[in-house]
C-alpha positions as CSV (number, residue, x, y, z in Angstrom):
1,X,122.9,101.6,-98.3
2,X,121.5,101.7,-94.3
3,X,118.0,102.5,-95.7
4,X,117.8,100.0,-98.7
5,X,118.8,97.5,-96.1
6,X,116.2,98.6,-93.4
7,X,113.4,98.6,-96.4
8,X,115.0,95.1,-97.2
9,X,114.5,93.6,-93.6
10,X,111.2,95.6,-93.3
11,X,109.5,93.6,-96.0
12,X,110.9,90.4,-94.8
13,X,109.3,90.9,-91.5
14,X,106.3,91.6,-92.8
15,X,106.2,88.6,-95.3
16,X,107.0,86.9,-91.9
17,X,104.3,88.0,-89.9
18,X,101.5,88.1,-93.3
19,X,102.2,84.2,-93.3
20,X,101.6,83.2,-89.8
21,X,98.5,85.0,-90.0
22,X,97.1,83.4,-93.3
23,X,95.9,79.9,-94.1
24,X,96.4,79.1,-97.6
25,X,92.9,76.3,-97.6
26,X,91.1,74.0,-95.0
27,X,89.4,70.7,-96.7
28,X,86.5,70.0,-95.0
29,X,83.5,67.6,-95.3
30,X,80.8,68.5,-97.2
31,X,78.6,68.1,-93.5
32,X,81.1,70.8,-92.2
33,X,80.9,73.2,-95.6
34,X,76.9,73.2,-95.3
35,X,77.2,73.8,-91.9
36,X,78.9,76.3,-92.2
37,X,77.0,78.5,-95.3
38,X,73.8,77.6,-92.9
39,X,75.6,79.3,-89.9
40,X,76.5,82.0,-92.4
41,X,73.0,82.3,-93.8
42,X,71.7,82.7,-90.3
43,X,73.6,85.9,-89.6
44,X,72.4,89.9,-89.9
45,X,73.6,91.6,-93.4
46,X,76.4,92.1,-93.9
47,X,77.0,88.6,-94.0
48,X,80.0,87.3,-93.2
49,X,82.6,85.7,-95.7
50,X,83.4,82.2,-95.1
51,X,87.4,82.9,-94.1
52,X,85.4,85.7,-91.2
53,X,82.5,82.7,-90.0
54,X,85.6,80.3,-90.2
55,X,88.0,82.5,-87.6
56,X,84.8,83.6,-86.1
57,X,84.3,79.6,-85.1
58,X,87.6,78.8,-84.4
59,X,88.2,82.0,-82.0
60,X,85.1,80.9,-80.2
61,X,85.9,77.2,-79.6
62,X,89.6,78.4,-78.2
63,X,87.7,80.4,-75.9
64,X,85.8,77.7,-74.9
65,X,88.4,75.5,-73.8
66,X,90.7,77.7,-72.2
67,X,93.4,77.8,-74.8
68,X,92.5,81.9,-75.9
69,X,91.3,84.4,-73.9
């Protein structure tokens, strides 16, 4: 029974940690959306997907102001 509850509390932690890494959807303006597939447009091949340019933004901006190093 040990192991079926160690599998048990195994997934839950990683349900746990999958959702505070995920964002289900981000409504943005339409100025921000073509912003971004311009951005996106912009970049070498592969391109990157709009969740990647999205984190990509974000990541950088933290940097920028100190909150992410």
């Amino acid at each position: 029974m040990s192991g079926h509850v160690n599998a048990i509390a195994k997934a839950a932690a990683e349900a746990v940690l999958r959702d505070r890494m995920r964002i289900a959807a981000i409504d943005m303006p339409p100025t921000v959306s073509d912003a971004l597939d311009a951005w996106i447009a912009d970049q070498p091949d592969p391109k990157p997907s709009r969740q990647e340019a999205v984190r990509e933004a974000l990541t950088e901006h933290l940097k920028a102001k100190g909150y992410l190093k």
